[in-house]
C-alpha positions as CSV (number, residue, x, y, z in Angstrom):
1,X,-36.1,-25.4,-30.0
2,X,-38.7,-22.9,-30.4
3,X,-36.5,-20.2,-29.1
4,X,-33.7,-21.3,-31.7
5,X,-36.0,-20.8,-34.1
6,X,-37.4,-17.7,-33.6
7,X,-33.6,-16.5,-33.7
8,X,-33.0,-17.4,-36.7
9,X,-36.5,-16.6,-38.4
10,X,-36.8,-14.1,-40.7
11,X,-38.2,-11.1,-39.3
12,X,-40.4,-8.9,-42.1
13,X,-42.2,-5.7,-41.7
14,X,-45.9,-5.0,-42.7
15,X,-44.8,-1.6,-43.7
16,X,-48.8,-1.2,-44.7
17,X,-50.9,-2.1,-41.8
18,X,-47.3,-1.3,-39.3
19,X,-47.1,-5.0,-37.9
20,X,-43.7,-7.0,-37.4
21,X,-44.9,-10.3,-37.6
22,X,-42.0,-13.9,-37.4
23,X,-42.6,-15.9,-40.3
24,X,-39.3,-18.8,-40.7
25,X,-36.9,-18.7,-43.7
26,X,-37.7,-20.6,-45.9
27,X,-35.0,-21.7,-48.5
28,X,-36.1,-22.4,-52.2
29,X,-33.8,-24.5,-54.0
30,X,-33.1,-23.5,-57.6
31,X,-32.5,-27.3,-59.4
32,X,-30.5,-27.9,-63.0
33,X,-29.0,-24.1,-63.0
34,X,-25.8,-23.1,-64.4
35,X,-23.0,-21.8,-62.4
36,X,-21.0,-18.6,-64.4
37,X,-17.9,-20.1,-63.2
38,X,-15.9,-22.9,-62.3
39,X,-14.0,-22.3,-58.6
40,X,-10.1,-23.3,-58.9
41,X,-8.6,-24.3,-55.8
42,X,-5.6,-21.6,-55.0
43,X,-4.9,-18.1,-56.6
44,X,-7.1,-17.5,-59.8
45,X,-5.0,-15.7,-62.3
46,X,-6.0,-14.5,-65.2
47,X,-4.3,-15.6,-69.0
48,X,-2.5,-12.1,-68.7
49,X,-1.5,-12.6,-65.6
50,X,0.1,-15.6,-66.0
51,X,1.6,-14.1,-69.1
52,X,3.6,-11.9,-67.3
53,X,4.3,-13.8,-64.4
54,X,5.7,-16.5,-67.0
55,X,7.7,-14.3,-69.4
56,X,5.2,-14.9,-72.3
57,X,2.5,-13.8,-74.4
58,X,-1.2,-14.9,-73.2
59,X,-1.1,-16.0,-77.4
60,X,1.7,-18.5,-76.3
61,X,-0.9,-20.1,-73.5
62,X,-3.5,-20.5,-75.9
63,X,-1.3,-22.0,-78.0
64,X,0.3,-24.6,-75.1
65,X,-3.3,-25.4,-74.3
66,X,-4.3,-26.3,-77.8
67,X,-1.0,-28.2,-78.7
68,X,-2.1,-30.6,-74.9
69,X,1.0,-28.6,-73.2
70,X,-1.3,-27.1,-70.7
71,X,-4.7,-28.5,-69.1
72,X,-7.7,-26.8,-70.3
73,X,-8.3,-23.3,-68.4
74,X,-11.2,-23.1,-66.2
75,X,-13.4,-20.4,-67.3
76,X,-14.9,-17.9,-65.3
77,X,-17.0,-15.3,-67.2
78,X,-15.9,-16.6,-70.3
79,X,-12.2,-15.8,-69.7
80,X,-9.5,-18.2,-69.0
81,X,-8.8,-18.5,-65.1
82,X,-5.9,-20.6,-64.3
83,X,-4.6,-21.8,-60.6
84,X,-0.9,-20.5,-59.7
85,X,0.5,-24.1,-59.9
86,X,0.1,-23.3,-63.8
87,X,3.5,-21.2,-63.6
88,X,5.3,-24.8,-62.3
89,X,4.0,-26.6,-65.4
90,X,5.3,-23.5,-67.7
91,X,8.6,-23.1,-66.1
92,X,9.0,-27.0,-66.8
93,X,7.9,-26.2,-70.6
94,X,9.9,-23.7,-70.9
95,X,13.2,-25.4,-69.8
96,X,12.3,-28.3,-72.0
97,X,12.4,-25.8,-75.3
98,X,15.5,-24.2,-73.8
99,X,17.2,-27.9,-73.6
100,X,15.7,-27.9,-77.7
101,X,12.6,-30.6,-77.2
102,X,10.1,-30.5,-79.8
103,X,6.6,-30.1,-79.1
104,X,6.0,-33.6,-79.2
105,X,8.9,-34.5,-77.2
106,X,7.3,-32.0,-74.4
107,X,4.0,-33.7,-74.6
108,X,5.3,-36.8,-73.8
109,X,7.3,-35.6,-70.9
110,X,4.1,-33.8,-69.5
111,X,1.9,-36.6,-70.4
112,X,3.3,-40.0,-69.1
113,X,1.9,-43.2,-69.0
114,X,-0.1,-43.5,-65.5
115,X,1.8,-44.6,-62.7
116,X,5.4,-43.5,-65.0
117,X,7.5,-41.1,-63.0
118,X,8.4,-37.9,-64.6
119,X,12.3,-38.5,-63.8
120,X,12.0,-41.5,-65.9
121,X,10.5,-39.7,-69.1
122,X,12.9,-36.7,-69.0
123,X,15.9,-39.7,-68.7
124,X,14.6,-41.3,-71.5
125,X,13.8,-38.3,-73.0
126,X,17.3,-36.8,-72.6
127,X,18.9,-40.2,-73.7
128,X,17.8,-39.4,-77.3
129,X,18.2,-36.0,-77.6
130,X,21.8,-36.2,-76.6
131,X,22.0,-39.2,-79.6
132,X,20.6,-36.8,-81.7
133,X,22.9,-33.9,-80.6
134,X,26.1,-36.0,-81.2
135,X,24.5,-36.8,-84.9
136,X,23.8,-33.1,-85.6
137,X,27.8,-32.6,-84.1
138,X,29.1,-35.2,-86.7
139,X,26.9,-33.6,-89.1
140,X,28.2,-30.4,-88.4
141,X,31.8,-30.9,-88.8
142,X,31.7,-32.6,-91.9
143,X,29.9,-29.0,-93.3
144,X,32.4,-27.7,-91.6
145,X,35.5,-29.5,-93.7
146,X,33.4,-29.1,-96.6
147,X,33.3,-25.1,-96.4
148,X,36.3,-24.9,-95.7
149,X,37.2,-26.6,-99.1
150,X,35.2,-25.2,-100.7
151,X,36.5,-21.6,-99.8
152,X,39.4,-22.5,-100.9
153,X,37.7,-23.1,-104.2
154,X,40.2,-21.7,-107.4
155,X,38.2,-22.5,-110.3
156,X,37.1,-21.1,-113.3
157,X,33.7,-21.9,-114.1
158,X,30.8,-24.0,-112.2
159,X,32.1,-26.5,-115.1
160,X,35.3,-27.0,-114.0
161,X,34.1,-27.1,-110.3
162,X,31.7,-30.1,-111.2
163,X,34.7,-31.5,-112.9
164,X,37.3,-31.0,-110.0
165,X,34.5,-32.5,-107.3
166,X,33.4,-35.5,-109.4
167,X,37.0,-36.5,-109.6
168,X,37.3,-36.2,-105.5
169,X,33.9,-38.2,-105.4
170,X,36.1,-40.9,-107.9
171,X,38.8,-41.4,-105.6
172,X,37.1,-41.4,-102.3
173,X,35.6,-44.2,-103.8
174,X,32.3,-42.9,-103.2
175,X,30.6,-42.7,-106.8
C-alpha cells in the first residue's frame, strides 16, 4: 500500500533549499459552488446552430420556447445550448404548422396527458381539423357563388343594389 501511495503522491520541489520531498495529494472539496453550465447529454448545439440546421431564425426558437413548444434551453455561459434531439421535436412543429395547427393545437400534441400516446393526440388532433377544413370548404364555396353574383352585378347605384339583394333575401325566405 505504501508503494501505491507514493505513486500517486504529489511530488513538489523545494526550489529554495533544492530538496524533493513526497508529501500525498490532498483533495479539498469546494461545497455549495455554482457550476457555469449545465452538461446536456449528446451534441451541444448552439441557438444558431440549431437555426440553421432547422430552417429557422434562432428568434423563432425563443419564441417556441416561450409559447411551451420547446423545453427550456440549458444554458451554458449564459447562452442557450440545446441537445441534437431538439431538431426531432422542431421537425414535428414544423409539419404540424404546415398541416395549419394553431399554436395551441401544437401544444397539446407536444404536451399530452402522461401515459397518452402521441399517435393518439395527432388522431384526435387531425379528426378536428379536417371538421374544420370541410367547414372552411363549405364556407368557401358559398363566397364563391356569391362573387360570382355579384360580378355579374348591373346596377346603377349602391341604392338599387340594396334594393335588388333585399328582394333575393325576401324570396329565399331568409329575412
Amino acid at each position: 500500500m505504501t508503494q501505491k501511495f507514493s505513486r500517486i503522491s504529489n511530488r513538489r520541489s523545494c526550489r529554495a533549499a533544492n530538496c524533493l520531498t513526497d508529501t500525498p495529494s490532498i483533495l479539498r472539496l469546494k461545497v455549495n459552488f455554482k457550476s457555469r453550465g449545465i452538461f446536456v447529454a449528446g451534441n451541444n448545439l448552439s441557438i444558431g446552430a440549431v437555426a440553421r440546421q432547422a430552417g429557422l431564425r434562432a428568434s423563432a426558437l425563443r419564441f417556441y420556447e416561450r409559447e411551451g413548444l420547446l423545453p427550456r434551453a440549458a444554458r451554458s455561459g449564459g447562452k442557450r445550448i440545446y441537445a441534437d434531439s431538439i431538431l426531432e421535436r422542431l421537425e414535428v412543429i414544423e409539419f404540424a404548422k404546415e398541416c395549419g395547427f394553431r399554436l395551441e393545437e401544437i401544444r397539446r400534441l407536444l404536451h399530452g396527458a402522461p401515459g397518452e400516446r402521441v399517435s393518439a393526440r395527432w388522431q384526435t388532433l387531425v379528426r378536428d381539423k379536417l371538421a374544420e377544413l370541410k367547414a372552411q370548404q363549405e364556407r368557401i364555396a358559398v363566397m364563391q357563388s356569391l362573387l360570382e353574383r355579384a360580378g355579374k352585378c348591373r346596377c346603377l347605384d349602391v341604392s338599387e343594389c340594396g334594393r335588388n339583394l333585399l328582394a333575393r333575401r325576401y324570396e329565399a325566405g331568409t329575412l
